[in-house]
C-alpha positions in Angstrom: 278.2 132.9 -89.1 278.8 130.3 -91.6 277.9 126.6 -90.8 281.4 124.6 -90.0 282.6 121.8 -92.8 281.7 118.2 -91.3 282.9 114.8 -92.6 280.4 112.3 -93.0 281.2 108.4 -91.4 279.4 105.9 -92.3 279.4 102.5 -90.0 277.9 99.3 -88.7 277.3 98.5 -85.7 275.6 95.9 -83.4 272.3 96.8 -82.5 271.9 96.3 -79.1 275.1 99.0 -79.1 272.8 101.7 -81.0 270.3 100.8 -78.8 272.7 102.0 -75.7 274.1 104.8 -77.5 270.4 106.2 -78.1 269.9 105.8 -74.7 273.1 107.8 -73.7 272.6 110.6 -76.2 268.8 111.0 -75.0 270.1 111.1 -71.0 272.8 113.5 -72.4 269.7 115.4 -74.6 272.1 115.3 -77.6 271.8 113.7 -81.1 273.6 110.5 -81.3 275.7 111.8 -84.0 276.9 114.7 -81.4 277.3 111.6 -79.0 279.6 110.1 -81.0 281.8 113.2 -81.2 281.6 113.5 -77.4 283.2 109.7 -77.2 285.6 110.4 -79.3 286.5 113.4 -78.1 287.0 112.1 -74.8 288.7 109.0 -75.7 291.4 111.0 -77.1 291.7 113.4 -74.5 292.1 111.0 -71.5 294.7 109.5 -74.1 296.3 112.4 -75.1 295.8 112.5 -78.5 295.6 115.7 -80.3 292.5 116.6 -82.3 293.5 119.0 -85.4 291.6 122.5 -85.1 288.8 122.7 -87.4 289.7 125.0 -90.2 286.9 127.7 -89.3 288.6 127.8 -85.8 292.1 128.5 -87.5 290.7 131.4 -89.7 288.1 132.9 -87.3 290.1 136.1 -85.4 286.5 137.1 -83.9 286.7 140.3 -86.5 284.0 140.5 -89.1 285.0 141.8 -93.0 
């Protein structure tokens, strides 16, 4: 299976906010970057806003050439 195209984001953020974010992705045993994702992903659901499929998910019909 090839490995899905990610974006990379890049941001600053208070420290003490990292610090809790760690702490969340460890209780969750997830990498912080996967964390992240989870947040946003959540945030958007509970506000209805659509996330875009990825493009792997729009070509992959399950059937392998």
């Amino acid at each position: 299976m090839a490995a899905s195209k990610t974006a990379t984001l890049t941001f600053r953020i208070d420290p003490g906010l990292k610090e809790a974010l760690r702490l969340a992705a460890n209780l969750e045993h997830r990498s912080i970057a996967n964390m992240v994702e989870v947040l946003i992903r959540d945030y958007c659901e509970q506000r209805g806003i659509e996330i875009p499929p990825s493009d792997e998910a729009e070509n992959n019909s399950g059937v392998r050439s």
